[in-house]
C-alpha positions as CSV (number, residue, x, y, z in Angstrom):
1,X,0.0,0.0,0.0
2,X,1.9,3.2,-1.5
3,X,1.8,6.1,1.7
4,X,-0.5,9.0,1.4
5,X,0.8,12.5,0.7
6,X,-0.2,15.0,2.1
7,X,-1.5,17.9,0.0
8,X,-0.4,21.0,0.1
9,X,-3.0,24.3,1.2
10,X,-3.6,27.1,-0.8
11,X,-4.5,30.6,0.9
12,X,-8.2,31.5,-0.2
13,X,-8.9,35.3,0.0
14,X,-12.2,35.7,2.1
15,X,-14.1,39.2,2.0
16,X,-15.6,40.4,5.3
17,X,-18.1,42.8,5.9
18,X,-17.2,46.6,7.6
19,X,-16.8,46.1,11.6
20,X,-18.1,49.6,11.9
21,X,-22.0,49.3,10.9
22,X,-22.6,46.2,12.3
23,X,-20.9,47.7,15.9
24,X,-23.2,49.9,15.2
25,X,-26.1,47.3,14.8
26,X,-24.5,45.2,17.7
27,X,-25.2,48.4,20.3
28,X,-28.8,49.3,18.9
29,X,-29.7,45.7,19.2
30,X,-28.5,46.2,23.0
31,X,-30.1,49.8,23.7
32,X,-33.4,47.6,22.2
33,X,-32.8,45.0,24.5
34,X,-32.5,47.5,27.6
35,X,-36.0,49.3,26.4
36,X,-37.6,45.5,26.2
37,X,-36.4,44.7,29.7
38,X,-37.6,48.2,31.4
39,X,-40.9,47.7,29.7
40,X,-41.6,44.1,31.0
41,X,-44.1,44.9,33.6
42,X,-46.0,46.1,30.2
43,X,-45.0,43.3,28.1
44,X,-45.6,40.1,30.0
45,X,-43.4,37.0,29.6
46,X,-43.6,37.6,25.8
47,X,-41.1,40.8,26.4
48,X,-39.0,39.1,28.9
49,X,-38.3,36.1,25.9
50,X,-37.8,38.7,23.3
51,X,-35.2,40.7,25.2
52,X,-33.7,37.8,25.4
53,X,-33.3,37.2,22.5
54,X,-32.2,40.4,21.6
55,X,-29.7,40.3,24.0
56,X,-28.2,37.2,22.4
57,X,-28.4,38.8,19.0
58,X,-26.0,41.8,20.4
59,X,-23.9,39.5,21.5
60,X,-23.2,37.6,18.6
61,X,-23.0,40.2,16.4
62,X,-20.4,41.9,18.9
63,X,-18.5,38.7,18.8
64,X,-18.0,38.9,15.4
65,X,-16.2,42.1,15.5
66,X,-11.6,41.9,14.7
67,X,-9.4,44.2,14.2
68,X,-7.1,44.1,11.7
69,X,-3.8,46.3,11.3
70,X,-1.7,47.3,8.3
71,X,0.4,43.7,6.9
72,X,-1.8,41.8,9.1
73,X,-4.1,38.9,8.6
74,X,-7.0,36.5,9.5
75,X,-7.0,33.3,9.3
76,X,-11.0,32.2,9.4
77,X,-11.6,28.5,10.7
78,X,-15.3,27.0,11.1
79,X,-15.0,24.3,13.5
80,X,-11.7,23.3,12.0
81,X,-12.2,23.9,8.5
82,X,-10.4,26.5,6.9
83,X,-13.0,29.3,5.6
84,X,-10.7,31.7,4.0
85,X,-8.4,34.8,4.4
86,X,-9.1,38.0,5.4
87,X,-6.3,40.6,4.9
88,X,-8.3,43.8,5.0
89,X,-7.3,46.4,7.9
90,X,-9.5,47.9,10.3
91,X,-12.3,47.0,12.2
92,X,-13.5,44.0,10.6
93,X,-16.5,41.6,11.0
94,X,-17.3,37.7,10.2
95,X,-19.3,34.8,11.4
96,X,-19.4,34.9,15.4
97,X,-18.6,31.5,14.8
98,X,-15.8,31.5,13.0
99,X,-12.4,31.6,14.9
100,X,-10.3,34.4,13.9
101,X,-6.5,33.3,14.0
102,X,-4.3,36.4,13.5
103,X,-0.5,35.9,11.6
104,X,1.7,38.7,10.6
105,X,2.5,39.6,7.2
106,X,5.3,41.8,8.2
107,X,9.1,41.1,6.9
108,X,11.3,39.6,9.6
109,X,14.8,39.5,10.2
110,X,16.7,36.2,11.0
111,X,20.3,36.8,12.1
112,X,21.5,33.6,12.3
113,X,24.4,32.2,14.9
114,X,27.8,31.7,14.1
115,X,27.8,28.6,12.5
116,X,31.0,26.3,12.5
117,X,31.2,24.4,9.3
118,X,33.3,23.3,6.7
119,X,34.1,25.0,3.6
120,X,34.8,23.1,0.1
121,X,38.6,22.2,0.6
122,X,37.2,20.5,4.4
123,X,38.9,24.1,6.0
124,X,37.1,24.3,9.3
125,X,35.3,28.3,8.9
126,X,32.7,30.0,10.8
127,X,29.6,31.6,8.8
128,X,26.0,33.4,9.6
129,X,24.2,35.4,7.7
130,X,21.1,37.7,8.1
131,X,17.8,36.6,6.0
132,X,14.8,38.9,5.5
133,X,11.3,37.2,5.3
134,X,8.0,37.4,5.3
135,X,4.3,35.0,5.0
136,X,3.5,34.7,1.6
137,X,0.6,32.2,2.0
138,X,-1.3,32.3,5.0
139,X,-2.9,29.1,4.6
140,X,0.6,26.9,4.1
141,X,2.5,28.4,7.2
142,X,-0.5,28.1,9.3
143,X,-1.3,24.2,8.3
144,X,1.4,22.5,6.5
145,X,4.3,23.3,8.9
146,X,3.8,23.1,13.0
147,X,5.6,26.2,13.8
148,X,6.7,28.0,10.5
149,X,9.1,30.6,12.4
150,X,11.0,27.3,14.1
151,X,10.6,26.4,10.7
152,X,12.0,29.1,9.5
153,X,14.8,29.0,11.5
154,X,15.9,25.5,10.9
155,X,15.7,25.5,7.3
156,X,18.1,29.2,6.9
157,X,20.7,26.7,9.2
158,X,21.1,24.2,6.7
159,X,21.2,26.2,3.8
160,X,24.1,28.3,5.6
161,X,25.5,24.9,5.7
162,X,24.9,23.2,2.5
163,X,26.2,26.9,1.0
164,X,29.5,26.3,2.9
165,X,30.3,23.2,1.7
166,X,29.6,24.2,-2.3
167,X,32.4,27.3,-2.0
168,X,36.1,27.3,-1.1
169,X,36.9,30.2,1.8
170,X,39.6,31.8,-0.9
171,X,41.2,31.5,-3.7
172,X,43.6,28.6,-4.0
173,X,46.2,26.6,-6.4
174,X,43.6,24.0,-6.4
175,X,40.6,26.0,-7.8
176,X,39.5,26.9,-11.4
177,X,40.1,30.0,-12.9
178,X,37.1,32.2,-12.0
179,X,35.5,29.8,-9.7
180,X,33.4,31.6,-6.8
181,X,34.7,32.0,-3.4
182,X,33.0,33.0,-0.1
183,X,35.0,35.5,0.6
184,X,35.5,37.0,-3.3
185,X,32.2,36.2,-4.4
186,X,29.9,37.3,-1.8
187,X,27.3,39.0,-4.3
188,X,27.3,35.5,-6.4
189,X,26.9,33.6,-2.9
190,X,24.5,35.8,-1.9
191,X,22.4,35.1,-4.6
192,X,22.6,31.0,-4.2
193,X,21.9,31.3,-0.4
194,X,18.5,33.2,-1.8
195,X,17.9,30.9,-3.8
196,X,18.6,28.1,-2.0
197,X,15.8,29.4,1.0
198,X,13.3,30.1,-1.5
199,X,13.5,26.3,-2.4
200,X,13.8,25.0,1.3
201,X,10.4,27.8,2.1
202,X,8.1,27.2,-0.4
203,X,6.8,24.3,1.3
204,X,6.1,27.3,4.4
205,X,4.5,29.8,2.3
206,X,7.4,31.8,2.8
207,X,9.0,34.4,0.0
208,X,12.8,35.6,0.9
209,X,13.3,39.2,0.2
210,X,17.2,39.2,0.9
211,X,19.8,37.2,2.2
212,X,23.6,38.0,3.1
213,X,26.1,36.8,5.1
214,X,27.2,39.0,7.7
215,X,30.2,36.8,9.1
216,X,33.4,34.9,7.5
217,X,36.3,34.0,9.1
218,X,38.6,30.8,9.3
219,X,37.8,28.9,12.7
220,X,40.0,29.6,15.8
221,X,42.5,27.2,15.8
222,X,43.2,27.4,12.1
223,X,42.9,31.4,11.6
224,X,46.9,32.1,12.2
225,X,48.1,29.4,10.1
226,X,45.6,30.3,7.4
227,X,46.7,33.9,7.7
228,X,50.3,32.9,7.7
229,X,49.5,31.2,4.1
230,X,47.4,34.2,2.9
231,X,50.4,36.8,3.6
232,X,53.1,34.3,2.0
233,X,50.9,34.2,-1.1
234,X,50.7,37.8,-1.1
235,X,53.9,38.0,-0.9
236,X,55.0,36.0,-3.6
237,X,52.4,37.2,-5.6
238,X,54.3,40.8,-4.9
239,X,57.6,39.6,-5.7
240,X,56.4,37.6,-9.0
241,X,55.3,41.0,-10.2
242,X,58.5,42.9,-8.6
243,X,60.7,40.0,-10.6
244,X,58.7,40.6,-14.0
245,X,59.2,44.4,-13.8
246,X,62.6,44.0,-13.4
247,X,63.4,41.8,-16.4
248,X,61.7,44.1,-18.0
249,X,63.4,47.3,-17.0
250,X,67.2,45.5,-17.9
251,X,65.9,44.1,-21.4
252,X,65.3,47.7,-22.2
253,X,68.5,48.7,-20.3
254,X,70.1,46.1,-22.6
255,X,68.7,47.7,-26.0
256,X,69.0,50.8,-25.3
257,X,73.0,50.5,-24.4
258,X,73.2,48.4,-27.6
259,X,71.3,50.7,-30.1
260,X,72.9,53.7,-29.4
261,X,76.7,52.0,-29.4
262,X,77.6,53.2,-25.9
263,X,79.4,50.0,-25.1
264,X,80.2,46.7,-26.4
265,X,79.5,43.8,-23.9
266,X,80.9,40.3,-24.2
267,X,78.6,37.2,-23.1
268,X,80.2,36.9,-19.9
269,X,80.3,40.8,-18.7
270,X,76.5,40.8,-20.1
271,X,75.6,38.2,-17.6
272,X,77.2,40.0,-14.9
273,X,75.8,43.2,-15.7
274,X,72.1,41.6,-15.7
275,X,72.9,39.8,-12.4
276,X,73.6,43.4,-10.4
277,X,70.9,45.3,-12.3
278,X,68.8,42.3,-10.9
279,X,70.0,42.8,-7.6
280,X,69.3,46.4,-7.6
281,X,66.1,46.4,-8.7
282,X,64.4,43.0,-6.9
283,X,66.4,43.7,-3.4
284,X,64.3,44.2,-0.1
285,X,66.6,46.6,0.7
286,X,68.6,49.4,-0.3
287,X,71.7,48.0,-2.3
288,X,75.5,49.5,-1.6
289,X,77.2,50.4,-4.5
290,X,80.9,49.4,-4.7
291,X,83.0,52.0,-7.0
292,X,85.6,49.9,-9.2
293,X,88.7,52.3,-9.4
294,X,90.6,49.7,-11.5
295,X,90.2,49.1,-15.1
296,X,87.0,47.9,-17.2
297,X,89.0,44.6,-18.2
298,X,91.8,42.9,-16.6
C-alpha cells in the first residue's frame, strides 16, 4: 500500500463585511434590548423572551467584530475547517462563529548564529548570515508546517551549511580559474543562499526578500596558520610582479646601451651586468654600491 501524501494548502482570500455598521447594529440591538427589559411589567413574559433574544443577538454580532492592522491577517476557521483569508485592515466583521487566527505579514529579520562548518577544501570556517522574510501564504505556514518561524529557522541553518560546503573560503592553487569564493564572491553567494531558501520555504509559504552573510572567518584554531599562508601568497604574488618588472626594465637597459653603441659587452660581462641590475632592482633593501677604481678589463 503506497503512503498518502499530504497535499499542500492554498490561501483563499475571504471578504468580510465593515466592523463599523454592524458595531453599530451590535449596540442598537443592546439599547433595544435595555427598552424590552424596562418595559416588562407592560410586556408580560412575551417581552422578557424577546429581550432575550435580543440580547443574544448583540452579543453575537459583537463577537463577530476583529481588528485588523496594516500587513496583518485573518485566518478564518469554522469548526476546524479553513474558511478563508481575510487581509483587509480595520475594524473588521465575520461569522461569530468562525475563529479568527491572526498571523503577521510583516518582513522579519533572521540573524542567524555563528555557525561552525566546513568550507569546500574541508577548512574548518565560521559563517552566519542575516535573511529577510515574510508569509506569503497564510494558509501553508499556518497548516502545513507546525511552527513555520521554528521552521524558519531550521531551514536558513542548513542552507548556511549546505552553502558552505559548495564554496572554497579563498582562492587557492587547487581551484579553477574564476571559480566563486566565499569571501570573493559574496554578491554570487548571496544570490545561491537566496535561492537556495526560496526552495527550502516554499513548502512554508514563505517568500525571501534578501539574504547576506554577515560573518566569514577561518575557525580559531586554524585562523593564524591560514593567515600565515594568505600573507606568504601575497607575498609571492608581490615579488612575482617585482621579478617581471625588473626583467623588464634590464631588457630595455640592454637595447638601449646596444642601439645607441655606448658600449660593447661580451657574453660573460652581459651576464654580470644583468645579475647586479637584478640585484638592484628585486632587493628588499637598499643596495651598496661598490666603486671599481681599476680598469674595465683585466
Amino acid at each position: 500500500m503506497a503512503p498518502t501524501r499530504t497535499s499542500r494548502s492554498r490561501e483563499i482570500e475571504r471578504r468580510t463585511g465593515s466592523g463599523y455598521a454592524m458595531l453599530a447594529v451590535g449596540i442598537a440591538l443592546i439599547a433595544f434590548a435595555v427598552f424590552v427589559f424596562l418595559s416588562v411589567p407592560a410586556l408580560g413574559v412575551r417581552g422578557v423572551v424577546f429581550g432575550i433574544l435580543l440580547a443574544i443577538a448583540a452579543a453575537l454580532v459583537l463577537a463577530g467584530l476583529y481588528m485588523l492592522q496594516p500587513n496583518e491577517a485573518a485566518i478564518l476557521l469554522l469548526f476546524g475547517e479553513y474558511q478563508g483569508t481575510d487581509r483587509s485592515e480595520g475594524l473588521r466583521w465575520a461569522n461569530p462563529f468562525f475563529k479568527k487566527q491572526k498571523i503577521s505579514l510583516r518582513a522579519h529579520n533572521l540573524a542567524s548564529e555563528r555557525l561552525k562548518v566546513n568550507d569546500k577544501r574541508g577548512n574548518p570556517i565560521e559563517i552566519a548570515a542575516a535573511i529577510v522574510w515574510r508569509v506569503r501564504d497564510t494558509a501553508q505556514a499556518s497548516f502545513d508546517v507546525e511552527d513555520y518561524e521554528t521552521y524558519v529557522k531550521i531551514q536558513a541553518e542548513a542552507a548556511i551549511r549546505h552553502l558552505a560546503s559548495n564554496y572554497a573560503y579563498d582562492e587557492g592553487e587547487d581551484l579553477h580559474s574564476g571559480e566563486t569564493t566565499l569571501r570573493a564572491g559574496q554578491d554570487k553567494v548571496a544570490a545561491a543562499l537566496a535561492f537556495e531558501l526560496k526552495a527550502r520555504f516554499e513548502q512554508a509559504g514563505i517568500e525571501v526578500e534578501d539574504a547576506k552573510l554577515t560573518h566569514l572567518a577561518y575557525a580559531a584554531e586554524i585562523a593564524q596558520v591560514m593567515l600565515r599562508r594568505q600573507q606568504a601568497e601575497a607575498i609571492i604574488a608581490a615579488r612575482s610582479k617585482i621579478v617581471l618588472g625588473a626583467v623588464s626594465m634590464v631588457e630595455m637597459a640592454l637595447k638601449g646601451l646596444s642601439e645607441r653603441d655606448i658600449v660593447h659587452l661580451d657574453d660573460e660581462r652581459r651576464a654580470a651586468m644583468v645579475s647586479n641590475l637584478l640585484i638592484v632592482l628585486c632587493a628588499e633593501s637598499e643596495v651598496q654600491p661598490v666603486i671599481n677604481t681599476g680598469t674595465l678589463y683585466p
